[in-house]
C-alpha atoms as one frame of an Amber mdcrd trajectory, in Angstrom:
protein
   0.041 144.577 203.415  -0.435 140.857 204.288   1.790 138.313 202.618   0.397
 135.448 201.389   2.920 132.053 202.592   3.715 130.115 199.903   2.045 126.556
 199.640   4.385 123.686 200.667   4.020 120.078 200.018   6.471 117.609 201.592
   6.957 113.852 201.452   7.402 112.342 205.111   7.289 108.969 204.412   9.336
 106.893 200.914   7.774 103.464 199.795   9.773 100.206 198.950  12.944 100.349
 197.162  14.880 102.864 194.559  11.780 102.398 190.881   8.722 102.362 193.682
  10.593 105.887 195.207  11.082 107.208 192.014   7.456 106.769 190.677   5.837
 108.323 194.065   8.133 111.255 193.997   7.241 111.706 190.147   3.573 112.088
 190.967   3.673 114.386 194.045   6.340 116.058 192.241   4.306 116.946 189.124
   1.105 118.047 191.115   3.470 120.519 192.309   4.719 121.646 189.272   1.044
 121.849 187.963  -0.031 124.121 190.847   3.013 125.841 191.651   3.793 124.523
 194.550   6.920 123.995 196.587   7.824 120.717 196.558  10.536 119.051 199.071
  10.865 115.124 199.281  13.304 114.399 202.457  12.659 110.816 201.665  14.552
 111.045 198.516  18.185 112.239 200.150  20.188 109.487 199.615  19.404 108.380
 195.947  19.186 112.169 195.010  23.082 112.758 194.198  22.093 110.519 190.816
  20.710 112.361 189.116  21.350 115.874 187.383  18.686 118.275 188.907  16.697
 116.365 191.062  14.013 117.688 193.792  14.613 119.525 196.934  15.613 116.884
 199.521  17.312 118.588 202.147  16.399 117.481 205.558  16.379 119.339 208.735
  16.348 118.169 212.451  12.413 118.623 212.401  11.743 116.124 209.393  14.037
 113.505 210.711  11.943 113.493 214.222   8.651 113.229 211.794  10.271 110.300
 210.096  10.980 108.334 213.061   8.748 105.041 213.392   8.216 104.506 217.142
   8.305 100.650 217.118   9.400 100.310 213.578  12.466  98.524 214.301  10.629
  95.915 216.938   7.362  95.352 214.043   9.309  95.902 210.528   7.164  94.117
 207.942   3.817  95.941 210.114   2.500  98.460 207.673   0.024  99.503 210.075
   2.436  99.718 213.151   4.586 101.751 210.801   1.828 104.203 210.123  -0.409
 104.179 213.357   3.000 104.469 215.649   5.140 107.195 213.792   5.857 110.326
 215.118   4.235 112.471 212.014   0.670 110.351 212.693   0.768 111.468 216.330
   1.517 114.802 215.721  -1.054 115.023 212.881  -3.850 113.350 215.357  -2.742
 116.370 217.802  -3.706 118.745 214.583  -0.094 120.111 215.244  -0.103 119.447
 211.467  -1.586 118.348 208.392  -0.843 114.727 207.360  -2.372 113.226 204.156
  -2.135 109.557 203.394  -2.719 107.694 200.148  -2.666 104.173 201.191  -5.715
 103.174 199.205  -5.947 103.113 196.110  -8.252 106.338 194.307  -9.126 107.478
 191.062  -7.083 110.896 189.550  -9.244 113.454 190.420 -10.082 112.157 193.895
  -6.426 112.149 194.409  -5.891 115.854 192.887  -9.144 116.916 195.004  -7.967
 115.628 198.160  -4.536 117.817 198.024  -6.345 120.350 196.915  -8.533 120.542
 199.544  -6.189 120.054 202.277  -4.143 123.104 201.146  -7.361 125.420 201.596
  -6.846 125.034 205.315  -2.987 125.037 205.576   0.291 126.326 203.808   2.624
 123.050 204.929   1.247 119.646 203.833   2.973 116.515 204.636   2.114 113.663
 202.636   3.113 110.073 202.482   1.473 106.785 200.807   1.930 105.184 197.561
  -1.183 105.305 195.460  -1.574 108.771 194.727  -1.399 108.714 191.301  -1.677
 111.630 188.441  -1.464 109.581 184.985  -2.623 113.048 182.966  -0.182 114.781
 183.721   2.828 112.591 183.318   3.004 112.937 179.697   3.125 116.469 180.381
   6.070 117.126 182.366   7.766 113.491 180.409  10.083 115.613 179.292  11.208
 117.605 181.987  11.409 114.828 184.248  13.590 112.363 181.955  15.756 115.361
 181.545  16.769 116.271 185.207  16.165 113.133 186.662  18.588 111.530 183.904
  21.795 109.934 185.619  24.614 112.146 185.904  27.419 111.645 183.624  30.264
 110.492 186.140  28.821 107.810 187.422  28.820 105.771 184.045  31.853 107.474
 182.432  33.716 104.470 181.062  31.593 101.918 182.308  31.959  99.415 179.646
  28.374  98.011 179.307  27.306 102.081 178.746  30.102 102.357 176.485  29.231
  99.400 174.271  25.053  99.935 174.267  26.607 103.215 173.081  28.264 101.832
 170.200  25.973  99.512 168.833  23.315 102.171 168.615  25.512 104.269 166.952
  25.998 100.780 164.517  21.871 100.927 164.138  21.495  98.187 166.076  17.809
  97.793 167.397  17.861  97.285 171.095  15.796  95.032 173.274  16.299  94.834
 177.136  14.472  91.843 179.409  13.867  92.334 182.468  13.752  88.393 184.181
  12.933  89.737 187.901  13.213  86.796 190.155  14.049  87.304 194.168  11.047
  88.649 195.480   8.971  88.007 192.394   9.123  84.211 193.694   6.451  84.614
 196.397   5.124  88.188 195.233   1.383  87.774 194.729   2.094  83.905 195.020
   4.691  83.819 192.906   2.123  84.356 189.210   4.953  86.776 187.642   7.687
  84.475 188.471   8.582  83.234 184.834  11.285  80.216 184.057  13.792  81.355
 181.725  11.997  79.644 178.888   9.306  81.577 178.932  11.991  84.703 178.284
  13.055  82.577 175.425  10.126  82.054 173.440   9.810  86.117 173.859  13.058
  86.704 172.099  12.442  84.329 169.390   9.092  86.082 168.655  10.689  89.399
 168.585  13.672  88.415 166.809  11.379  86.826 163.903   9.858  90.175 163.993
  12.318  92.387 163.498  13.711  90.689 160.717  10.158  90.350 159.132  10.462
  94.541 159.112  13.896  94.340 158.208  15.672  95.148 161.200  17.984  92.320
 160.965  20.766  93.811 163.271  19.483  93.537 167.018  20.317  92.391 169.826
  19.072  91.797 173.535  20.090  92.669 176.750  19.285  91.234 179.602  18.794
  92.302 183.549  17.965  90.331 186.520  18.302  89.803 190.175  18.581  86.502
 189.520  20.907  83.503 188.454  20.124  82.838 184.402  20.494  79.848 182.281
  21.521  82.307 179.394  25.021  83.017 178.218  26.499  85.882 176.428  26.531
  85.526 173.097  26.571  88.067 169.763  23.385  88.660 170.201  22.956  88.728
 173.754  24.832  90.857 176.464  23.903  90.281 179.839  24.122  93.330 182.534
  25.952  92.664 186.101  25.383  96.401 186.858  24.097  98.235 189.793  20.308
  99.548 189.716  20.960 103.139 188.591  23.136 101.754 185.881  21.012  99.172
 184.859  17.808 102.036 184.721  19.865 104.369 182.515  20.714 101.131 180.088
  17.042  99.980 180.371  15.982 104.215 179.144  18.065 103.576 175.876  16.314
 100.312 174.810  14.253 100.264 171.853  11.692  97.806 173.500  11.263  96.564
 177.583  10.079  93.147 178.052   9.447  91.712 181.749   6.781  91.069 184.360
   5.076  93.919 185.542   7.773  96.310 187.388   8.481  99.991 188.623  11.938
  98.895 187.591  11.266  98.615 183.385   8.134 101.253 184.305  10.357 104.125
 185.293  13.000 103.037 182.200  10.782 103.615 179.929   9.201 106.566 181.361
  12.277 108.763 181.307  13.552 107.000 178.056  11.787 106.180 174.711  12.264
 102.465 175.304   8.639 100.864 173.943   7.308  98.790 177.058   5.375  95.292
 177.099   4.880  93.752 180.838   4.281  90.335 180.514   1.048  89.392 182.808
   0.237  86.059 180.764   3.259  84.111 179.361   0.678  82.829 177.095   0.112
  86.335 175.878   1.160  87.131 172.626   3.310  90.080 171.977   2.891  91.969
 168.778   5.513  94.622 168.685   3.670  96.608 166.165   1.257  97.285 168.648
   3.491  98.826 171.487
């Protein structure tokens, strides 16, 4: 009797930083989990101890030599060096195996299709790129997701930022976090989501008035950035100095996300309940009644 090999997809190459990794793994991920397929992301190895049940990420001699980028070190910030010279491209042009990009950007099915399709002619895919994209299903495995991909206890037992956001929900306190993402943000896309901390300001005010319009007197913000701030800590305003995981798992139990548009607040709110509004227009008015 022949035995059918079980389809394999698995990530060869991770883009940008920790939010960017997260939201790529959460789409090839949940393909997988919509066509039962085994799903290993190598790429994810050292961020994966995190969180409580995370993907396969175990790496093997092979997948290391795939991941190596030929002149990477000499041409860094080349994205095309980094794809044309890397030892999984070459291999792939020898058809010693099956590499599918998503560097450009495609519509959902196109992107679904394209898998697909490649898995008709071969059991192992290797995949890399960062705009495949599955928005139909995300909703669909939300909850699975922002359950084993929730931080694990230990790293914010008695951290005393956790502790307090704990508290003052417990209190009924209505929780707003603000993103103000400065460093890179400052020549990202010529700098348009680079907001003073005015504009951050005028937000809060508006959403302050709000809340007490509906009642919801007792709340208070809490603010992240990368960057120095003009604001201080106040009563109603507690300001994190907290590593990125931390600062995600504070961001997930917000009531509302505020910031320019960001992986960081995206993935927050994703795997939390936090209401999100990315700011693409400081003139743009937000109406939390509407998120």
């Amino acid at each position: 009797m022949k035995v059918t090999k079980r389809k394999k997809l698995i990530v060869i190459k991770p883009n940008g930083n920790h939010s960017n990794r997260l939201l790529q793994n959460l789409h090839f991920e949940i393909f997988c989990k919509e066509h039962n397929i085994e799903y290993h992301n190598p790429t994810f190895s050292n961020i994966a101890h995190y969180y409580k049940k995370p993907c396969n990420s175990k790496s093997t001699f092979l997948l290391k030599i795939l991941q190596i980028d030929l002149l990477g070190p000499i041409f860094h910030h080349s994205r095309i060096v980094k794809k044309l010279f890397s030892v999984v491209w070459i291999i792939s042009k020898l058809r010693f195996l099956k590499l599918v990009r998503f560097d450009k950007l495609g519509k959902e099915p196109e992107c679904e299709k394209i898998l697909l399709k490649a898995f008709d002619k071969k059991n192992i895919i290797y995949t890399a790129g960062w705009r495949f994209r599955l928005p139909s299903l995300e909703e669909k495995y939300r909850s699975d997701i922002s359950q084993r991909y929730s931080l694990k206890e230990s790293f914010y037992n008695g951290n005393y930022m956790v502790d307090n956001i704990n508290k003052l929900k417990s209190q009924g306190y209505t929780l707003i976090g603000v993103h103000i993402r400065r460093g890179d943000y400052k020549k990202w896309k010529g700098g348009i989501y680079y907001f003073n901390d005015d504009v951050y300001k005028e937000y809060m005010v508006s959403i302050s008035k709000q809340l007490n319009q509906q009642g919801k007197e007792k709340h208070l913000f809490v603010l992240f950035s990368n960057g120095e701030l003009s604001f201080k800590q106040s009563d109603n305003i507690l300001i994190s100095n907290e590593s990125w995981y931390i600062d995600h798992h504070l961001m997930s139990n917000c009531d509302y996300l505020i910031g320019p548009p960001s992986t960081f607040t995206l993935w927050a709110s994703y795997i939390g309940n936090a209401k999100l509004f990315h700011i693409y227009d400081c003139k743009e008015r937000l109406d939390i009644n509407l998120l």
